[in-house]
C-alpha positions as CSV (number, residue, x, y, z in Angstrom):
1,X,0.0,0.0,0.0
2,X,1.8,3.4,-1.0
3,X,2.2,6.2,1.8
4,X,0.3,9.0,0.8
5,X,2.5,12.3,0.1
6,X,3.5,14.4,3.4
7,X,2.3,17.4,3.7
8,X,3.6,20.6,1.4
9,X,5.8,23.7,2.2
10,X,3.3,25.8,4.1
11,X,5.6,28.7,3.3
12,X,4.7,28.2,-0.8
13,X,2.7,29.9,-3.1
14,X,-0.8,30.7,-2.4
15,X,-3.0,30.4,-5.5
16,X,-6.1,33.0,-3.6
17,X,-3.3,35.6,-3.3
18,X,-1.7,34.9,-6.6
19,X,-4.9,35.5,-8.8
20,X,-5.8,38.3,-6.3
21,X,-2.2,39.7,-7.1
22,X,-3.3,39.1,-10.8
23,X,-6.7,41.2,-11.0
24,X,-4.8,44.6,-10.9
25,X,-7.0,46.1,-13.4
26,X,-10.3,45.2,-11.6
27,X,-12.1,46.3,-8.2
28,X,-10.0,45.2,-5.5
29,X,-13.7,43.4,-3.5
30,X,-15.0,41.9,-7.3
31,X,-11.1,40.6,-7.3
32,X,-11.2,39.0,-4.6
33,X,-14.5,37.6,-5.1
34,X,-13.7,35.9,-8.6
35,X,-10.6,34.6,-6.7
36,X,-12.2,33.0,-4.4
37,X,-14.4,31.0,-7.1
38,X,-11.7,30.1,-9.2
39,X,-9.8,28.5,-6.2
40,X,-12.5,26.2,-5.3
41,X,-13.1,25.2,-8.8
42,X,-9.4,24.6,-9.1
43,X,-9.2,22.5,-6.2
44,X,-12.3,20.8,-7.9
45,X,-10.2,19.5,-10.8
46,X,-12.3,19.7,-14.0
47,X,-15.8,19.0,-14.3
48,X,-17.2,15.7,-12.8
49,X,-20.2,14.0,-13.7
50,X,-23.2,13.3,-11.4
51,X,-22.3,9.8,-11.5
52,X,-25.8,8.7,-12.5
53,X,-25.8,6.9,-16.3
54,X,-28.4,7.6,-18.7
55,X,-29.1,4.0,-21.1
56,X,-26.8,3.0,-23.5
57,X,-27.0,4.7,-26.9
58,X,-26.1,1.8,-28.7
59,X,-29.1,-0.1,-29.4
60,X,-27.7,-3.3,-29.1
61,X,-26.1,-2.7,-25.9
62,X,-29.3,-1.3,-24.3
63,X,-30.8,-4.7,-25.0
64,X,-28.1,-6.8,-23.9
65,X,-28.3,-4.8,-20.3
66,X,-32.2,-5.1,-20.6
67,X,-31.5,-8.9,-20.5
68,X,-28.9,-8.5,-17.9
69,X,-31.6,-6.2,-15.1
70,X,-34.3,-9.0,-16.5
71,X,-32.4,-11.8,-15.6
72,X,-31.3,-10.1,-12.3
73,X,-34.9,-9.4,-11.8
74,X,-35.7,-13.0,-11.5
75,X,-34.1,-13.7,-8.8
76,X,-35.0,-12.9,-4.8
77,X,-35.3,-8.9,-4.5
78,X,-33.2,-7.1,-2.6
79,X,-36.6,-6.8,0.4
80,X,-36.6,-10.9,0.7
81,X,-33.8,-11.8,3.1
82,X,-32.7,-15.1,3.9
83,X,-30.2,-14.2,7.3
84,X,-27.5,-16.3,5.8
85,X,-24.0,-15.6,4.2
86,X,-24.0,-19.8,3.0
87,X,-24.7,-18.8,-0.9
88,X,-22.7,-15.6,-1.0
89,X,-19.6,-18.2,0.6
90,X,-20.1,-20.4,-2.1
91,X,-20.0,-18.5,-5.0
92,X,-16.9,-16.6,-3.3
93,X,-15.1,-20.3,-3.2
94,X,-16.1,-21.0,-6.9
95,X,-14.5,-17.8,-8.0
96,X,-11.5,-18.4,-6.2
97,X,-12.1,-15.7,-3.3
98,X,-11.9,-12.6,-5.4
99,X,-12.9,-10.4,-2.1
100,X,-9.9,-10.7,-0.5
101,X,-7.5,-9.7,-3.3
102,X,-7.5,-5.7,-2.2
103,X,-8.0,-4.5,1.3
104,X,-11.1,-3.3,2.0
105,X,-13.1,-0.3,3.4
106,X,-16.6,-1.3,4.9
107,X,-19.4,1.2,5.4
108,X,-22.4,0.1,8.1
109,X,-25.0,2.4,9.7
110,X,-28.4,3.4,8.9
111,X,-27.9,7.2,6.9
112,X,-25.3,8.8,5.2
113,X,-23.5,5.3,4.0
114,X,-23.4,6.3,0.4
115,X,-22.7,10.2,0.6
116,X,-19.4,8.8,2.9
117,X,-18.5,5.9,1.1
118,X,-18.6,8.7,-2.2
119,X,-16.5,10.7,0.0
120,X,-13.7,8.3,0.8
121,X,-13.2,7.1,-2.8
122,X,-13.2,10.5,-3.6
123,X,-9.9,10.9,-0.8
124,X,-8.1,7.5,-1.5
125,X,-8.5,8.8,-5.4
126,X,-6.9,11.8,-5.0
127,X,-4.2,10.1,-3.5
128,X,-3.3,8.2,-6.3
129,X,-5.2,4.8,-5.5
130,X,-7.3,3.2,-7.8
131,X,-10.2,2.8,-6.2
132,X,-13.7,0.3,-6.5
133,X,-16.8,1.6,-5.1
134,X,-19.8,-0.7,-4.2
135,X,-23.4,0.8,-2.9
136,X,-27.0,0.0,-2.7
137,X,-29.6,0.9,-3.7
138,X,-28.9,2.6,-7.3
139,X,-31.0,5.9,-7.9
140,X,-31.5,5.3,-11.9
141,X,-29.5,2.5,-13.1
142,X,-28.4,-0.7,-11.3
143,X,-24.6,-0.2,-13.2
144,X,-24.0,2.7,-10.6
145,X,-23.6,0.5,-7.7
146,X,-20.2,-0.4,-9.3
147,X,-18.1,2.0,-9.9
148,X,-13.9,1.7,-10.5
149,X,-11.7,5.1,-10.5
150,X,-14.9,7.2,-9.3
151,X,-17.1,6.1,-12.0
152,X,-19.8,3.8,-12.8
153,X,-18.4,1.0,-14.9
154,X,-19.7,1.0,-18.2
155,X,-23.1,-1.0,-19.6
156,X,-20.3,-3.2,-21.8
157,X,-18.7,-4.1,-19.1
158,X,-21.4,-4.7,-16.6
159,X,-22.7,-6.9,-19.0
160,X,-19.3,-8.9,-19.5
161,X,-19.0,-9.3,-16.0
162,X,-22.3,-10.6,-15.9
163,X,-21.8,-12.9,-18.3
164,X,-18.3,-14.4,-16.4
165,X,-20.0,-15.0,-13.7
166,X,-23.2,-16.8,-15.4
167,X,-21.7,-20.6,-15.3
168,X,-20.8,-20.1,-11.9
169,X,-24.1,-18.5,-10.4
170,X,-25.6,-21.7,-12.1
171,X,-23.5,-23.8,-10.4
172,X,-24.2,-22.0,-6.5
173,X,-28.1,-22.4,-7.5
174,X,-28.1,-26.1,-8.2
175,X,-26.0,-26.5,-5.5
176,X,-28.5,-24.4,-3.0
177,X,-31.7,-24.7,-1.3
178,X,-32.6,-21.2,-2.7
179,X,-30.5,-19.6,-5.7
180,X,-29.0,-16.5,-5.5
181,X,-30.3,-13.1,-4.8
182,X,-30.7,-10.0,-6.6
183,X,-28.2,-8.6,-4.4
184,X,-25.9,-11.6,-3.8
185,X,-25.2,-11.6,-7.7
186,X,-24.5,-8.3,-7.7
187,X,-22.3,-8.1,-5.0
188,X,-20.4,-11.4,-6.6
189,X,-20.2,-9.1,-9.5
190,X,-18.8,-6.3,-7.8
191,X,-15.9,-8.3,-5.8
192,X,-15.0,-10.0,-9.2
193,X,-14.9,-6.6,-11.5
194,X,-12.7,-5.3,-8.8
195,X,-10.1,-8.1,-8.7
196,X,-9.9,-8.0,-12.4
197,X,-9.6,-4.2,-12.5
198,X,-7.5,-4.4,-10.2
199,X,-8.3,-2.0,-8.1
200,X,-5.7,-1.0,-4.7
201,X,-8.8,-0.6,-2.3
202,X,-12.4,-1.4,-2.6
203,X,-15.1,0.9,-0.4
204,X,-17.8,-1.6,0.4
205,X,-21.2,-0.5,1.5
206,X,-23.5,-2.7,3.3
207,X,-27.0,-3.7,1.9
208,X,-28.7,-4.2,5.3
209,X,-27.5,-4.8,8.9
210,X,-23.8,-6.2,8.9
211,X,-23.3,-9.8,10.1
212,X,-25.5,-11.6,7.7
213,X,-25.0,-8.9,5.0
214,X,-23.9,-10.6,1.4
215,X,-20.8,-8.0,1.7
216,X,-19.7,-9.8,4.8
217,X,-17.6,-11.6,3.2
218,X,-14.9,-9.2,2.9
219,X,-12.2,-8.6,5.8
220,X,-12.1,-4.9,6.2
221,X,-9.4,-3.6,7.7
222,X,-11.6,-0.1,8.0
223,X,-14.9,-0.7,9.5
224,X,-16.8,2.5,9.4
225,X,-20.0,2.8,11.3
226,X,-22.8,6.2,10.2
227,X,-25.4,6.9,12.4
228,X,-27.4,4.5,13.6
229,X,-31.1,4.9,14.1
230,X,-34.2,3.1,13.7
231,X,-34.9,1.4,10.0
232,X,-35.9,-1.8,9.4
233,X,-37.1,-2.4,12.5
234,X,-39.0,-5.9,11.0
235,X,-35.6,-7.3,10.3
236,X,-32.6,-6.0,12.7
237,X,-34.5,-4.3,15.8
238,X,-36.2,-2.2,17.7
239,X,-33.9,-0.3,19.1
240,X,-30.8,1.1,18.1
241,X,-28.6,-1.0,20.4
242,X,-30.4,-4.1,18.4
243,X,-29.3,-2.4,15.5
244,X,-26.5,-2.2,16.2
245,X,-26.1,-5.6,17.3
246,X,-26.5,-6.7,14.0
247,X,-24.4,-3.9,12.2
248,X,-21.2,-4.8,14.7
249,X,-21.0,-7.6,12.8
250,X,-18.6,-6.3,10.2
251,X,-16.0,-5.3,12.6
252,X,-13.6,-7.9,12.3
253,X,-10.7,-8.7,14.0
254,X,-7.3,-6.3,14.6
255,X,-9.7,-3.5,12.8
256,X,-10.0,0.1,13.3
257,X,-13.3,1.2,13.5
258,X,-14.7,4.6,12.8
259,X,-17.5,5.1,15.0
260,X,-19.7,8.1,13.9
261,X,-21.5,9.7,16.8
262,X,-24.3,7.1,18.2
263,X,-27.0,6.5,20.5
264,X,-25.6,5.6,23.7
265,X,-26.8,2.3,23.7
266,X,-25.8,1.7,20.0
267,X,-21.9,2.9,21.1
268,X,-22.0,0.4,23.8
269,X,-22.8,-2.7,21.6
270,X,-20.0,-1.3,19.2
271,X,-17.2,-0.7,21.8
272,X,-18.0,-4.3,23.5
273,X,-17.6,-5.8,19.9
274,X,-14.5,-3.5,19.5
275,X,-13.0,-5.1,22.6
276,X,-14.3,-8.5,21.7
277,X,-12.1,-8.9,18.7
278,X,-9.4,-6.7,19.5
279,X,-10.1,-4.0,17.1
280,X,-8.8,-0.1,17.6
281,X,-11.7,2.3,18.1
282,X,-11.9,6.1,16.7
283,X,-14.4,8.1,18.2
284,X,-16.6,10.5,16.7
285,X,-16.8,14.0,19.1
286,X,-13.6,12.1,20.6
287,X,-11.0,11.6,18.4
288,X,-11.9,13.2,15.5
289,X,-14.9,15.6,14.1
290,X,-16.0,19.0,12.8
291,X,-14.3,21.6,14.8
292,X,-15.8,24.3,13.0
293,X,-18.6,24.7,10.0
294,X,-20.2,27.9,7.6
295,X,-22.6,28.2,4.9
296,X,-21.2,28.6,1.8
297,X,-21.9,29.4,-1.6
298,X,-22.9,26.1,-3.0
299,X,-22.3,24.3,0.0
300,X,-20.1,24.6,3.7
301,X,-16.7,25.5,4.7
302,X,-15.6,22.8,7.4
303,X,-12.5,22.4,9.5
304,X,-12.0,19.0,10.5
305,X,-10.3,17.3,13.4
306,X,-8.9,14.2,11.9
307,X,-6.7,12.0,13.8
308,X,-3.6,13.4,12.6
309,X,-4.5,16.9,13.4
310,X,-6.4,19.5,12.0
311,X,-7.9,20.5,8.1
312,X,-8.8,24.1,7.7
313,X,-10.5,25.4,5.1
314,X,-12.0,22.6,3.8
315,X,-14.6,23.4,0.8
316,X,-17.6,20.9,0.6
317,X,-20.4,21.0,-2.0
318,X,-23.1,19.5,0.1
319,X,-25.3,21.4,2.4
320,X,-26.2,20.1,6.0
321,X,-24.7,19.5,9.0
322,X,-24.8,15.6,8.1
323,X,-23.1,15.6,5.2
324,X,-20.2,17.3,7.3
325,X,-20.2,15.1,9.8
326,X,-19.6,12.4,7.1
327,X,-16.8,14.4,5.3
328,X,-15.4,14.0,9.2
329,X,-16.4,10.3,9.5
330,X,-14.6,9.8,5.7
331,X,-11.1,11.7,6.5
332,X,-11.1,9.6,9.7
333,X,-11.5,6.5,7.8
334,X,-8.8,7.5,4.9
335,X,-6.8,8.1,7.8
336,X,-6.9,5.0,9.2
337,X,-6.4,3.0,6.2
338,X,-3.2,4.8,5.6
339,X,-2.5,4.1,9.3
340,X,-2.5,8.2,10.7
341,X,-3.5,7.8,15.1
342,X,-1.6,4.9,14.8
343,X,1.6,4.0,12.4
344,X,2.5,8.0,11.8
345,X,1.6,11.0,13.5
346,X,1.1,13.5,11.1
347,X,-2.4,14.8,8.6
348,X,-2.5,13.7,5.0
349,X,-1.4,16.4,2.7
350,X,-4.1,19.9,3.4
351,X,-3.6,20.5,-0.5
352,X,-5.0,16.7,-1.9
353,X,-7.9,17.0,1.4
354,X,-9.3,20.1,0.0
355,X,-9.0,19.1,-3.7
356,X,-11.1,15.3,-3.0
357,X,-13.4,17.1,-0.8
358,X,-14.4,19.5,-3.4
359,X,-15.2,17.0,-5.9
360,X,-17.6,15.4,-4.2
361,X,-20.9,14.5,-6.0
362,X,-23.7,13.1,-4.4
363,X,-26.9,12.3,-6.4
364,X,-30.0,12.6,-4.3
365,X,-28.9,13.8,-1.6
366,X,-30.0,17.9,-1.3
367,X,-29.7,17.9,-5.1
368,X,-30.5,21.2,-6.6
369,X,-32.1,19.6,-10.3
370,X,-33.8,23.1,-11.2
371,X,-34.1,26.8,-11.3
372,X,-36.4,29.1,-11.0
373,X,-38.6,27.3,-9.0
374,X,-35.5,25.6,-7.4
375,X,-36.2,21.8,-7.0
376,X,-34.3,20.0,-5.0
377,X,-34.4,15.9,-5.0
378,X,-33.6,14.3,-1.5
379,X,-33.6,10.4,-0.5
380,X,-34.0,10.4,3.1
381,X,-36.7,7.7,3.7
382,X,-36.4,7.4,7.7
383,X,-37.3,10.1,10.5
384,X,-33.6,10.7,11.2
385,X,-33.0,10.9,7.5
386,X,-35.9,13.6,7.1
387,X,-34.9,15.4,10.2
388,X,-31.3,16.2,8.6
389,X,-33.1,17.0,5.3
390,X,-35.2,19.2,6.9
391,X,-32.7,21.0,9.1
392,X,-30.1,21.1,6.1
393,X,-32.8,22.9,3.5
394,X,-33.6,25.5,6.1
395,X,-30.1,26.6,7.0
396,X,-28.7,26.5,3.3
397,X,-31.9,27.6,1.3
398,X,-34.1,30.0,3.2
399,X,-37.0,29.4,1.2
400,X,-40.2,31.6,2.0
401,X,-42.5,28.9,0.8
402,X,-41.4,24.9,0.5
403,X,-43.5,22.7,-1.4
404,X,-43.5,18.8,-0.4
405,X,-43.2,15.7,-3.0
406,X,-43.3,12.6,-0.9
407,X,-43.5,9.2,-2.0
408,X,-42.9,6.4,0.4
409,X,-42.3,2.3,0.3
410,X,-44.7,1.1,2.7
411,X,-42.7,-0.5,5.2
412,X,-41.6,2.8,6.4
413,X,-42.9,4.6,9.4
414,X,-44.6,7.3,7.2
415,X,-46.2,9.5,9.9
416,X,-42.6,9.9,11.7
417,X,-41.0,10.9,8.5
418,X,-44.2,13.7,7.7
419,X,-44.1,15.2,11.2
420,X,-40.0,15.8,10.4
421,X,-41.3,18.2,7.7
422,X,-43.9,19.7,8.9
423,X,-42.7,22.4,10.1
424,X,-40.9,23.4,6.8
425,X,-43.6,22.3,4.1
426,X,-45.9,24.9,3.5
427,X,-47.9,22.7,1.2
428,X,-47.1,18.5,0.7
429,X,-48.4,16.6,-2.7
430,X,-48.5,12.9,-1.9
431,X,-47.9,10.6,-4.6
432,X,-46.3,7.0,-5.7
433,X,-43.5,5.6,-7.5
434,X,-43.5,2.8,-10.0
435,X,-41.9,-0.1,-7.1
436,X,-44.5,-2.0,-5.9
437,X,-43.6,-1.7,-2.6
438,X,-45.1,2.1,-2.8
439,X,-47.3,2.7,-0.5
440,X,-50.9,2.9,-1.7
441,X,-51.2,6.8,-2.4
442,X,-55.0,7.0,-0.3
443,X,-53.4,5.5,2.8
444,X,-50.3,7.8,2.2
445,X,-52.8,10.8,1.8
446,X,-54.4,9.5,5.2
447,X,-51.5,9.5,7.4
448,X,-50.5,13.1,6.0
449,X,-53.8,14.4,6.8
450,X,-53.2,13.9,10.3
451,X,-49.8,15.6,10.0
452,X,-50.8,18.5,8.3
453,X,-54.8,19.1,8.0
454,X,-56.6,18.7,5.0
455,X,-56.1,21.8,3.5
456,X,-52.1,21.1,3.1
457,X,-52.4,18.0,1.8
458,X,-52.6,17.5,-2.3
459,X,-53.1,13.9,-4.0
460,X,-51.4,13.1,-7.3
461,X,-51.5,9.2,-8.1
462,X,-48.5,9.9,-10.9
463,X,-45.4,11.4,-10.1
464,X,-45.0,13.4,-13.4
465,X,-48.5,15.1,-12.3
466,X,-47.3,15.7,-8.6
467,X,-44.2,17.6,-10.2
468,X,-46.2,19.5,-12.1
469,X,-49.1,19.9,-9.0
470,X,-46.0,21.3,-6.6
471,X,-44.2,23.2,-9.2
472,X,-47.3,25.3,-9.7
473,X,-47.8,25.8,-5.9
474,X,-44.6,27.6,-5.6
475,X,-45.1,29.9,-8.4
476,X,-48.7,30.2,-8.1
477,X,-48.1,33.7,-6.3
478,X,-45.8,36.1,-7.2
479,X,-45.0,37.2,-3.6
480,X,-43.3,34.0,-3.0
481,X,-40.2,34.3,-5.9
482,X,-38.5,32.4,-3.0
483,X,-40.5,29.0,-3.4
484,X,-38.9,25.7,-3.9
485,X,-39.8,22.4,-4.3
486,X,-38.7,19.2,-2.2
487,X,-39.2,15.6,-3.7
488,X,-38.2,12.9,-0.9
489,X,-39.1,9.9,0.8
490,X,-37.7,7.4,-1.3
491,X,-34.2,6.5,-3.5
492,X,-36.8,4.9,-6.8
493,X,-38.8,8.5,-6.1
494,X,-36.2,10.6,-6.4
495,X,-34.4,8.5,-8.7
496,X,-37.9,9.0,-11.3
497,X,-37.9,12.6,-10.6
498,X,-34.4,12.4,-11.8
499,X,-35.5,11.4,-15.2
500,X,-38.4,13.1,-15.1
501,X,-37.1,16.9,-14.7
502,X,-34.7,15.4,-17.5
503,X,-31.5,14.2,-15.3
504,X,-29.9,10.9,-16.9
């Protein structure tokens, strides 16, 4: 594993006061302004992507991946879970253990898994690794839950990779009571593109819970736990010590664990695992965090605590307090990988921090899709999720009047997530995505109703109409030219939205 590069001359150039020195012609305030802009976009790098792939062009690559999703389909969905890592350990064996030919990163929690995991590819990028990226769920197309050097991998290769692996899924699902899952392919897939990449370090985020987790299978040497709070209550707990029972699971032994601030009793089940196997704890609020945060123009200026020391001036183009603690949570964890708080004492070079930091993408999460109304597309689908949401859009947005898009999955607890709004939505159009696991759009209506009376509440059975519905709402009077739009409650609703308000 290479050592990433110490940290520069802090007596060199400084690129603000070099194009400020430049702008001798201009108004000294205007200079400095512009300067200020074209340093973050410098440390930026040149324009990134969303990360969200339209369909293939090609005609006959279209259909090939059409087969592919079909086929993929077929199999158990991602919501029917056998507790059981017995067919993902098979088809590991028959490939000949791809998983454990990189180190590996591994994300648990309950929010902000993706936005980090984003977040420390973007870091071990920047510092010249070659990086493999694996998340769940995908907003538009299943290929983005693979992604090598920071990118989805393509539909051709998704495809091949696919089609290597098709003899031996047949061969796990005669073997097995059940075959494979929806996600237990995929995740085969993903270990296997990276080894043949190959990629120096894979960041592996987990589909659900931790211990019986298809991912599981990997031996991360990071173990990174987000928030935990109540989700899924059906299948890991009801209460976020259960929770966490289950998500410990991926701390294995000789570790180092990142531990994002938690519940108390959530912390305790961690640190007793932690001690169980012998693995090295970092500590939110402890050993690292956000020691300072501002609103900024297109997103926050942080400094970070990491566990070498501190990161001023840190540029970060997503809003909310969450998405900084995660920027914390994901230095901590590059950190760690590259053994800073235990190996060396010393921070990662300020210069490369800034420059992954400010590449960050994040689709659906606070993502500003249109002007004039502003729409913004966000896939927090729990209470906690919705609270951050909530809190984030008011301190980076101001809006006079907020108009309300939510459409749920019916395993959710609905009225938790509306009362998080409330106080922020002016108006709320209920509606429904195409996944039938949406809740029925009447019983939705229902539940909002007793959030936020009858006369707040608008029905729209079809998304494209509740776009239009709350999009006419926040213009309908010209007093509020500060109205936006929110669509939420669900990654397939915002991910439809997406391609709706013609994203991907």
């Amino acid at each position: 594993m290479s050592e990433p590069p110490e940290t520069d001359d802090p007596d060199g150039p400084d690129p603000f006061e070099e194009i400020v020195g430049a702008e001798t012609e201009r108004d000294p305030d205007l200079a400095v302004i512009e300067a200020g802009s074209r340093t973050l976009r410098t440390q930026a790098g040149p324009p990134q992507g969303d990360g969200v792939p339209a369909r293939p062009q090609d005609p006959e690559v279209d259909r090939a991946l059409r087969e592919v999703e079909s086929a993929l389909a077929d199999r158990w969905p991602e919501t029917k879970l056998d507790p059981s890592l017995v067919r993902i350990e098979a088809l590991m064996d028959v490939l000949g253990e791809p998983q454990r030919a990189y180190p590996s990163i591994h994300i648990t929690g309950t929010n902000g898994k993706t936005s980090t995991a984003r977040m420390i590819e973007a870091l071990l990028a920047t510092f010249e690794l070659r990086t493999g990226r694996y998340t769940s769920p995908h907003v538009q197309s299943v290929t983005e839950r693979i992604s090598l050097d920071g990118a989805p991998v393509s539909a051709e290769r998704f495809i091949e990779t696919y089609r290597d692996l098709q003899p031996y899924l047949e061969m796990v699902d005669a073997a097995q009571e059940h075959r494979l899952s929806f996600f237990e392919v995929l995740t085969g897939m993903a270990y296997a593109a990276f080894a043949d990449a190959p990629v120096d370090v894979a960041v592996v985020e987990v589909g659900m819970g931790g211990s019986w987790d298809a991912t599981n299978v990997v031996d991360g040497q990071v173990a990174v736990v987000t928030p935990i709070a109540l989700d899924h209550t059906d299948r890991l707990g009801t209460t976020p010590g259960q929770i966490a029972g289950e998500k410990a699971g991926i701390i294995k032994e000789a570790a180092t664990v990142v531990l994002a601030q938690q519940p108390v009793d959530a912390a305790q089940v961690m640190l007793k695992r932690a001690v169980e196997v012998d693995a090295t704890v970092a500590r939110e609020g402890m050993e690292f965090g956000v020691a300072h945060r501002e609103v900024a123009v297109g997103g926050q200026l942080l400094t970070l605590r990491g566990l070498g020391g501190e990161y001023p001036d840190v540029f970060l183009p997503l809003h909310g307090a969450h998405m900084a603690h995660n920027a914390a949570v994901a230095l901590a964890a590059v950190e760690a990988f590259f053994g800073i708080g235990s190996q060396h004492a010393r921070t990662l070079d300020i210069d490369t921090v800034r420059s992954a930091f400010a590449s960050v993408v994040s689709p659906g999460r606070l993502e500003v899709v249109r002007k004039s109304p502003t729409v913004i597309l966000d896939a927090a689908h729990n209470p906690s999720g919705a609270r951050a949401a909530s809190e984030a859009v008011t301190e980076a947005f101001g809006f006079s009047r907020l108009v309300g898009v939510v459409g749920m999955s019916g395993d959710k607890d609905v009225k938790g997530f509306m009362e998080a709004f409330e106080p922020i939505f002016a108006e709320v159009v209920v509606t429904r995505n195409s996944s039938h696991r949406a809740m029925d759009v009447d019983e939705l209506a229902a539940l909002a109703v007793e959030v936020f009376g009858q006369e707040r509440v608008q029905v729209e059975p079809r998304l494209d109409d509740a776009l239009e519905a709350a999009i006419t709402l926040a213009e309908e009077e010209s007093e509020f030219s500060g109205a936006g739009v929110l669509v939420t409650g669900s990654v397939i609703t915002v991910g439809e939205a997406r391609l709706l308000l013609g994203r991907g």
